[in-house]
VEXLO-83931 format. One line per 4 residues: number of its first residue (from 1); their letters; for each residue y, z, x of C-alpha. Coordinates in steps of 0.25 Angstrom, whole numbers, plus 5000, padded with zeros to 4 digits. Layout:
<nodes>
NUM	a	Y,Z,X ~ ...
</nodes>
This chain:
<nodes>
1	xxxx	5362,5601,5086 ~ 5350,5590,5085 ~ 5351,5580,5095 ~ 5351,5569,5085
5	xxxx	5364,5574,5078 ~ 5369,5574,5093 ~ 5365,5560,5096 ~ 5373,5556,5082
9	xxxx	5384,5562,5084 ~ 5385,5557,5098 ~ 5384,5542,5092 ~ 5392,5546,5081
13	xxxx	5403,5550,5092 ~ 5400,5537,5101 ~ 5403,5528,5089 ~ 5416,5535,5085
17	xxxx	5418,5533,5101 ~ 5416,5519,5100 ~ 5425,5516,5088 ~ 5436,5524,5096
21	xxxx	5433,5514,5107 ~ 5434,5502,5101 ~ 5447,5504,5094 ~ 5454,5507,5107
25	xxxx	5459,5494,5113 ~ 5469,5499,5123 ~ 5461,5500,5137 ~ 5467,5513,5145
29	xxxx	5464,5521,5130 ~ 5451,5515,5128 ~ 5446,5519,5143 ~ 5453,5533,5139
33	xxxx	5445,5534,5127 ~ 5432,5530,5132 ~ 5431,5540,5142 ~ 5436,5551,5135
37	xxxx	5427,5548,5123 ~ 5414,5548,5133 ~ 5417,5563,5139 ~ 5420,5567,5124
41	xxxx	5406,5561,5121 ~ 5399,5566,5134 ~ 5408,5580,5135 ~ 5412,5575,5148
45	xxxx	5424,5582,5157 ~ 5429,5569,5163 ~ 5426,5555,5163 ~ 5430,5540,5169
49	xxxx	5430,5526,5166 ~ 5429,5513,5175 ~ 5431,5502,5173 ~ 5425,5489,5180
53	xxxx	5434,5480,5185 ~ 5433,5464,5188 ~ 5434,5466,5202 ~ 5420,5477,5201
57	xxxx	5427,5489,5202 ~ 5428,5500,5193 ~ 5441,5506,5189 ~ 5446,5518,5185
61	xxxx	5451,5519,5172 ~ 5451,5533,5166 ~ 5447,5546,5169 ~ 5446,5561,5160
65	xxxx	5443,5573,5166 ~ 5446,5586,5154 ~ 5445,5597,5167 ~ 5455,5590,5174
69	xxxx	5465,5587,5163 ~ 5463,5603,5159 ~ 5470,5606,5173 ~ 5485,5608,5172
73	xxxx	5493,5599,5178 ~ 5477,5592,5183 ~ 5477,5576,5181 ~ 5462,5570,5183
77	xxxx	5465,5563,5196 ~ 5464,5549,5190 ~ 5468,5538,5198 ~ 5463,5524,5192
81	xxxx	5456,5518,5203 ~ 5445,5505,5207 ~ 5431,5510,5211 ~ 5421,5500,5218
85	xxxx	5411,5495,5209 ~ 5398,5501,5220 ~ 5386,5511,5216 ~ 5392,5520,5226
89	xxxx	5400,5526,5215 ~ 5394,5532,5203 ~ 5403,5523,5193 ~ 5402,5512,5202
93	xxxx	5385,5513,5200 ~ 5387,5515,5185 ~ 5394,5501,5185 ~ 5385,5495,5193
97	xxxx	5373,5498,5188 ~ 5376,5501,5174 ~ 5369,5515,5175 ~ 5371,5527,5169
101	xxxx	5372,5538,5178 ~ 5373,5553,5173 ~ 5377,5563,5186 ~ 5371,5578,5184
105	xxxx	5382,5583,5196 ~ 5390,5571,5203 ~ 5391,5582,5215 ~ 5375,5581,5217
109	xxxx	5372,5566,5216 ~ 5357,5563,5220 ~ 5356,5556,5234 ~ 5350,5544,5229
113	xxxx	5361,5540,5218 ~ 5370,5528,5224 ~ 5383,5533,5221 ~ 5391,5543,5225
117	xxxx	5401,5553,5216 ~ 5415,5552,5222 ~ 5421,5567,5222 ~ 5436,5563,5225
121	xxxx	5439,5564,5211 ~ 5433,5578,5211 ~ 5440,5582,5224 ~ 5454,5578,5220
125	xxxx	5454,5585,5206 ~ 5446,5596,5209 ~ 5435,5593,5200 ~ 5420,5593,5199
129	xxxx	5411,5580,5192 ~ 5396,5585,5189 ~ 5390,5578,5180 ~ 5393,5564,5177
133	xxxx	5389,5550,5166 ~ 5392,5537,5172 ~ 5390,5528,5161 ~ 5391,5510,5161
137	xxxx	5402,5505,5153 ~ 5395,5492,5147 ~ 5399,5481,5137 ~ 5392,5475,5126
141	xxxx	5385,5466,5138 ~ 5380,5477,5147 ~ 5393,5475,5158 ~ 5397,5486,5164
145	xxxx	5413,5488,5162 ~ 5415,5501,5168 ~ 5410,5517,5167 ~ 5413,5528,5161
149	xxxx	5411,5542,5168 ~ 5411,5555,5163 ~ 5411,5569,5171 ~ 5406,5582,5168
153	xxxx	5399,5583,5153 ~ 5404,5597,5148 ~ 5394,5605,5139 ~ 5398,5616,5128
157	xxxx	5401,5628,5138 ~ 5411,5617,5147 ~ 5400,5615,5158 ~ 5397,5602,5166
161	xxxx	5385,5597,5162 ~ 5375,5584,5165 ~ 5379,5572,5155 ~ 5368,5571,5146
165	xxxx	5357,5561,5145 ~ 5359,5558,5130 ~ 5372,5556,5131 ~ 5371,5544,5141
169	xxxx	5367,5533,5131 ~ 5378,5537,5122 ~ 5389,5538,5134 ~ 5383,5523,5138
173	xxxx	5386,5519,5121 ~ 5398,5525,5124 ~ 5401,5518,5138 ~ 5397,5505,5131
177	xxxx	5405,5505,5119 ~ 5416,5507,5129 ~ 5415,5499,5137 ~ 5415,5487,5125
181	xxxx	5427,5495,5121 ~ 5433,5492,5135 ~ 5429,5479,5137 ~ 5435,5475,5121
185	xxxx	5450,5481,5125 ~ 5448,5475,5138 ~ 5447,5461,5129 ~ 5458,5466,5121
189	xxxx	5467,5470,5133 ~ 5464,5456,5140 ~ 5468,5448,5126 ~ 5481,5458,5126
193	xxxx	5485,5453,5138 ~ 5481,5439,5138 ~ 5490,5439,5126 ~ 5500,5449,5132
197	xxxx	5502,5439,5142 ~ 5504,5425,5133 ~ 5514,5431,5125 ~ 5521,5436,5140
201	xxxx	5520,5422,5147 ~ 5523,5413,5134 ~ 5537,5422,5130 ~ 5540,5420,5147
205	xxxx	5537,5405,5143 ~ 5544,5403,5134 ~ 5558,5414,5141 ~ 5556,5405,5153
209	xxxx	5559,5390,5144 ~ 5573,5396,5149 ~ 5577,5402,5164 ~ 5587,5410,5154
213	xxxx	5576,5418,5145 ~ 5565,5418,5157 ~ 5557,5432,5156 ~ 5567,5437,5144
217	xxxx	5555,5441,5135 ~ 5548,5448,5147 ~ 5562,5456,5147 ~ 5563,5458,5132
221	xxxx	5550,5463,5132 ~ 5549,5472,5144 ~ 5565,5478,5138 ~ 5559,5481,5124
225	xxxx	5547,5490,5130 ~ 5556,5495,5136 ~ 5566,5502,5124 ~ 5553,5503,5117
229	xxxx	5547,5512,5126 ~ 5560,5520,5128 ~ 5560,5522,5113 ~ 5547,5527,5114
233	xxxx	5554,5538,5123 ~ 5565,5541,5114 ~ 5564,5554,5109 ~ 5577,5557,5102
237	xxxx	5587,5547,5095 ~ 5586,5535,5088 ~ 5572,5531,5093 ~ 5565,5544,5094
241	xxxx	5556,5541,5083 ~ 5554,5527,5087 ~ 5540,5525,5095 ~ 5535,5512,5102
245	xxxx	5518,5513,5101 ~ 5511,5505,5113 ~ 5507,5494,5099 ~ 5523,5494,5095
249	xxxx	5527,5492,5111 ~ 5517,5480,5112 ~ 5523,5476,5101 ~ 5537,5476,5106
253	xxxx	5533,5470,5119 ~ 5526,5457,5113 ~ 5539,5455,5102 ~ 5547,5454,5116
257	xxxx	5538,5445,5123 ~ 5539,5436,5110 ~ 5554,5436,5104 ~ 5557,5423,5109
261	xxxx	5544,5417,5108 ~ 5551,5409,5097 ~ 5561,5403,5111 ~ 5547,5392,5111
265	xxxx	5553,5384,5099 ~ 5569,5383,5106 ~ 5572,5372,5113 ~ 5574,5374,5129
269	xxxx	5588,5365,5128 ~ 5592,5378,5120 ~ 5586,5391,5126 ~ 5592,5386,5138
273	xxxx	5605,5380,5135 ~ 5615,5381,5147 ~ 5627,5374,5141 ~ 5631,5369,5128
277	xxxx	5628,5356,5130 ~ 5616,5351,5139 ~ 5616,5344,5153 ~ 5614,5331,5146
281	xxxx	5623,5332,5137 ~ 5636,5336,5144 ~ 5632,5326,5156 ~ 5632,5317,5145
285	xxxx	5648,5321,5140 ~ 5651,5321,5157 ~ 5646,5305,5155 ~ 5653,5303,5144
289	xxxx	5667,5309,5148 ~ 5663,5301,5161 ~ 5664,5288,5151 ~ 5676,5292,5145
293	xxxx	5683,5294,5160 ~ 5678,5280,5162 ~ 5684,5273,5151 ~ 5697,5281,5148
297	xxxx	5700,5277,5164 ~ 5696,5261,5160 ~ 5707,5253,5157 ~ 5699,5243,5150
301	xxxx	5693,5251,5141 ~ 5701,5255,5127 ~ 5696,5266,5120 ~ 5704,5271,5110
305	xxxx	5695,5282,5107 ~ 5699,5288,5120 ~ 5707,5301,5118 ~ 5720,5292,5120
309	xxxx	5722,5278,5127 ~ 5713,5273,5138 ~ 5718,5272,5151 ~ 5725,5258,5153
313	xxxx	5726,5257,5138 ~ 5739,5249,5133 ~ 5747,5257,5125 ~ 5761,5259,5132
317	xxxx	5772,5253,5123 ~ 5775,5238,5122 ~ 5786,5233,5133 ~ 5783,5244,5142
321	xxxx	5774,5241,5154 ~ 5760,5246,5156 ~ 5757,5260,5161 ~ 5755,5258,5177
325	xxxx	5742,5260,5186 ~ 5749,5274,5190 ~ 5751,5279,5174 ~ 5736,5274,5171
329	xxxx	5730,5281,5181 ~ 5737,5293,5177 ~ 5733,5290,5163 ~ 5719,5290,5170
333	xxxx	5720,5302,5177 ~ 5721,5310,5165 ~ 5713,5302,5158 ~ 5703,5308,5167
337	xxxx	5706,5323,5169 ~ 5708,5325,5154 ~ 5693,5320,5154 ~ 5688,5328,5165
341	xxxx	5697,5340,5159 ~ 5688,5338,5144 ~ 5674,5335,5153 ~ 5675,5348,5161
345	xxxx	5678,5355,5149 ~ 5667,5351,5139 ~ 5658,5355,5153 ~ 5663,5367,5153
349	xxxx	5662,5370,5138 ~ 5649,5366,5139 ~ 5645,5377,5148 ~ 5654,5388,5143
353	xxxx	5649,5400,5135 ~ 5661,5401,5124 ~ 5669,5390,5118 ~ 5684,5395,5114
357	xxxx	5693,5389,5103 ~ 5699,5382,5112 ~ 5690,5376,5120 ~ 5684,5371,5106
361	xxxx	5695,5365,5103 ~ 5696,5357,5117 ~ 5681,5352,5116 ~ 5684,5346,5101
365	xxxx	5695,5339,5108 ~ 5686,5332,5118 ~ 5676,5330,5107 ~ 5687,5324,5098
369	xxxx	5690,5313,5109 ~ 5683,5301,5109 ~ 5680,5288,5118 ~ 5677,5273,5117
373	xxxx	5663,5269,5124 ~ 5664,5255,5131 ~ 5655,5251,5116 ~ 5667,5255,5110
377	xxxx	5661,5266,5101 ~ 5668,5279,5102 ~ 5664,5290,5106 ~ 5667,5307,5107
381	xxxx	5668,5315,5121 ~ 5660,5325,5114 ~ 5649,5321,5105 ~ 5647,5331,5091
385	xxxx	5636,5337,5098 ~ 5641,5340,5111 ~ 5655,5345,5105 ~ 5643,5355,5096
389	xxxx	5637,5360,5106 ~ 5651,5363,5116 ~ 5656,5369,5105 ~ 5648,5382,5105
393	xxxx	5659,5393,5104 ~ 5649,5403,5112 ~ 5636,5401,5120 ~ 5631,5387,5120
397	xxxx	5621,5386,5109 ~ 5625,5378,5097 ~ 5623,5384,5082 ~ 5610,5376,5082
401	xxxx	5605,5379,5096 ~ 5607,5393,5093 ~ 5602,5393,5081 ~ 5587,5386,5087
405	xxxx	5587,5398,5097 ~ 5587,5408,5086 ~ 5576,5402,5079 ~ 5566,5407,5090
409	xxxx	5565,5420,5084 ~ 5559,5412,5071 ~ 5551,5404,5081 ~ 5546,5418,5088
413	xxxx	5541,5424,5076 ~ 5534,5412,5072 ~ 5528,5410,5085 ~ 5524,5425,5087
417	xxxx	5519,5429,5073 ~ 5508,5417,5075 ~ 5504,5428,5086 ~ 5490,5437,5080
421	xxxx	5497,5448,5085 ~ 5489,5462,5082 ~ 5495,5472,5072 ~ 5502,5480,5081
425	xxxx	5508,5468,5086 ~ 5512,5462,5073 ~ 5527,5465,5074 ~ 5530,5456,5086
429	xxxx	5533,5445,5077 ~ 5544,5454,5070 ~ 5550,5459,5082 ~ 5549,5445,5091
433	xxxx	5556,5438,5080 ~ 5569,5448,5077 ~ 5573,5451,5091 ~ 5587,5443,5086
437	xxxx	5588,5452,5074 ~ 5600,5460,5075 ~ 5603,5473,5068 ~ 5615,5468,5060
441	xxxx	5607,5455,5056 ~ 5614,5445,5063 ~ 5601,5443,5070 ~ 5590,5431,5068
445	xxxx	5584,5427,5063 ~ 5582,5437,5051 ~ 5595,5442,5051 ~ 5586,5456,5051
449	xxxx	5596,5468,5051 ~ 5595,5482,5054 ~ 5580,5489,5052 ~ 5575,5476,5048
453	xxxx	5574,5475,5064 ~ 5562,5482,5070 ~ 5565,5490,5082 ~ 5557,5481,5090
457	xxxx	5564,5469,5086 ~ 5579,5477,5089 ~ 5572,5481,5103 ~ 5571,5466,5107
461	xxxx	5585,5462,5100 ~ 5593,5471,5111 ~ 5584,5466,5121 ~ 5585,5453,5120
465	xxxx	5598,5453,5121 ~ 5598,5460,5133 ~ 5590,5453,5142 ~ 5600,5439,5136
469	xxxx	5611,5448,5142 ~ 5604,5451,5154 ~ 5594,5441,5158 ~ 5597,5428,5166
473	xxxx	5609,5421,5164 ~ 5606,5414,5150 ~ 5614,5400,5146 ~ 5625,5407,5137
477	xxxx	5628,5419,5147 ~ 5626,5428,5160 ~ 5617,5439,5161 ~ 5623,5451,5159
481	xxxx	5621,5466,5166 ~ 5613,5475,5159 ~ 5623,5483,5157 ~ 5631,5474,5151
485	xxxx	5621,5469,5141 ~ 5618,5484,5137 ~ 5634,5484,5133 ~ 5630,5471,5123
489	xxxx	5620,5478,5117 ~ 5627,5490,5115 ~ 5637,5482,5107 ~ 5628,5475,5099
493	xxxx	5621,5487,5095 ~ 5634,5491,5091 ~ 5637,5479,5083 ~ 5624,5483,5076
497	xxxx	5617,5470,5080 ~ 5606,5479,5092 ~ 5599,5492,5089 ~ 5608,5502,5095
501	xxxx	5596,5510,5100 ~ 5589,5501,5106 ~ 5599,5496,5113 ~ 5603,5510,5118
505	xxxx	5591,5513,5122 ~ 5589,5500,5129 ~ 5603,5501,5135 ~ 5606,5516,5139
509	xxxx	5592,5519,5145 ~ 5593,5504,5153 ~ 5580,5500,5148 ~ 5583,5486,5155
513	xx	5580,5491,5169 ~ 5565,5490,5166
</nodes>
């Protein structure tokens, strides 16, 4: 074949190479790729890569060898490993001085060379390095990022042969194109992280406006990895023709970091409501019932707006005597314990959970009751808006309250779709935003039902709920066993509001314990 349709198909072939290269962001691959494109081009048996590191050594990164991996039960002997950036190895000279340096025998070095060949390599795997290209790894300006190494050029017949001199120019093309390749998903790897790292620490932020929520979306995220990958493992029932790809995990895991994003927008008096009322306000009732206690037991005063005569009040029939000191204070006493009795309870129904008939019925009492201030005006025990807010029947949200919570799923989409997410993350907005979605539709904020649910958004629904169940005391409830919370899941999956499998797979294979 003439040497000219050699040397063209050779730059044909380094072109395709440098396509193939530039398309591969993922580091680890493109490391892989480089080397094992450079002994495809050179007919090498084995070959390396280093890279140089900020602290001026070179790293290990990868290393091929077609004898060794040909060996039953053989591995190459790799160990990733630091090598001191000095000219007394032959990689290390390569970096250095950004030479090219093509050994004929790596076992008969000339005297004068500057660096030695380290047979250790050799020693433990029984192998034998002849012939050897050392080639700089160099970026669009000239700086030397690491070297690629290759062993033992094979000819036709299978034998070790020197590296030949044409091919060193095109090997440096090569090493150069790489190492552009390297330094660009080096870019891309950095920006990934840097971005990886904002949406992390802005979702913590924002879990941590409440001691009741701190770390939640950490947990969401690490529990839906988690089921995704044990789907990924699932090779017979209902998700053994489902498959997470490392684009859709990412995916997953970015939706989890961001489903309450949207929390930004709801007020912290209401993401980490203890009682029913405030501190302010139910001092403010303990005040007022204090002022009640205080004119009731005043014999000047005549409130006739009192729940029932003033003490001291004139209202005995005419010709009989005035009630004594002895029947007032008693008048007094009761006076007194009947108000105690109404403030403890209203306390108490303040920081209870559930809110019977009965104990509805008793606070409308209290509220009914009214008072004359020393102005005159007159004046409930329980204002309109206290008696609102005691009279949640569960929790302590009011309709109002609860209903401002559930629009930070509205609020997350909003937010995260703003986000210039790549295509293969363009779903996150979807998934974030439908983790309340629930399979029967009485989910929010959609009111999706059934398949109109991805799988990734039904991954998060169940694990949402868990970690509510299980994580630190929230305002409305104690944290739960595991245990006990998988139970609550298995009925809600029964109910048809959870995806059954997910929560199965979550539950029986205790996925929790990561």
């Amino acid at each position: 074949m003439p040497e000219n349709h050699i040397l063209q198909e050779q730059i044909q072939k380094l072109n395709q190479i440098g396509i193939a290269l530039s398309s591969e962001v993922n580091l680890e691959m493109l490391l892989e790729l480089i080397v094992f494109e450079a002994r495809g081009f050179t007919g090498a048996d084995a070959g390396s890569l280093y890279i140089l590191d900020k602290d001026d050594t070179l790293c290990f990164h990868v290393s091929q060898n077609d004898t060794l991996n040909q060996r039953p039960g053989s591995t190459s002997g790799f160990k990733p490993h630091p090598l001191p950036l000095s000219t007394k190895s032959i990689a290390g000279h390569v970096a250095i001085t950004g030479e090219i340096i093509n050994i004929e025998d790596a076992y008969d070095l000339s005297t004068s060379a500057p660096y030695e060949f380290n047979r250790d390599f050799d020693q433990r795997n029984d192998y034998v390095t002849r012939s050897m290209l050392v080639i700089p790894m160099k970026d669009r300006e000239g700086e030397i990022i690491g070297v690629l190494q290759l062993i033992n050029a094979k000819d036709e017949t299978d034998s070790v042969v020197v590296f030949p001199k044409s091919v060193e120019g095109l090997v440096m093309s090569l090493a150069s194109q790489a190492a552009v390749a390297i330094r660009n998903a080096k870019l891309i790897a950095d920006i990934k992280a840097l971005f990886e790292a904002l949406i992390r620490y802005s979702a913590s932020a924002i879990d941590a406006r409440s001691p009741h929520t701190a770390g939640h979306s950490r947990r969401v995220a690490a529990y839906s990895k988690a089921i995704a990958l044990a789907i990924n493992k699932e090779a017979t029932g209902p998700f053994a023709d489902v498959s997470f790809s490392p684009e859709e995990l990412e995916e997953l895991s970015y939706s989890a970091w961001l489903h309450d994003m949207g929390k930004i927008g709801v007020p912290e008096r209401i993401l980490d409501k203890d009682n029913r009322l405030t501190d302010e306000a139910m001092e403010s009732i303990v005040n007022r019932f204090e002022l009640i206690k205080a004119l009731r037991l005043n014999p000047a005063h005549q409130g006739a707006g009192m729940g029932g005569p003033s003490i001291g009040e004139t209202s005995v029939p005419e010709g009989k005597n005035n009630p004594s000191s002895d029947s007032i204070g008693e008048e007094a006493g009761k006076a007194e314990q009947q108000l105690e009795q109404e403030l403890s309870f209203v306390q108490k129904t303040n920081q209870s959970n559930f809110l019977s008939d009965e104990d509805l019925a008793a606070l409308h009492e209290i509220a009914s009751r009214t008072y004359e201030d020393l102005a005159g005006n007159t004046i409930p025990y329980l204002s309109e808006k206290e008696l609102e807010y005691l009279s949640v029947r569960k929790g302590n949200l009011t309709a109002e309250e609860y209903n401002k919570i559930q629009t930070h799923v509205e609020l997350t989409y909003n937010i995260v779709k703003n986000i210039p997410f790549t295509k293969t993350l363009k779903n996150v907005p979807l998934f974030s935003a439908s983790h309340h979605e629930l399979l029967d539709g009485s989910g929010y904020p959609k009111g999706l039902k059934g398949d109109e649910i991805p799988l990734q958004s039904r991954i998060l629904a169940a694990i949402d709920i868990f970690d509510a169940l299980t994580a630190a005391d929230r305002p409305y409830r104690r944290a739960i066993p595991p245990e006990k919370a998988g139970e609550i899941l298995k009925a809600e999956a029964k109910a048809g509001r959870l995806d059954k499998d997910v929560v199965n797979l979550f539950i029986d294979k205790k996925l929790y314990e990561i």
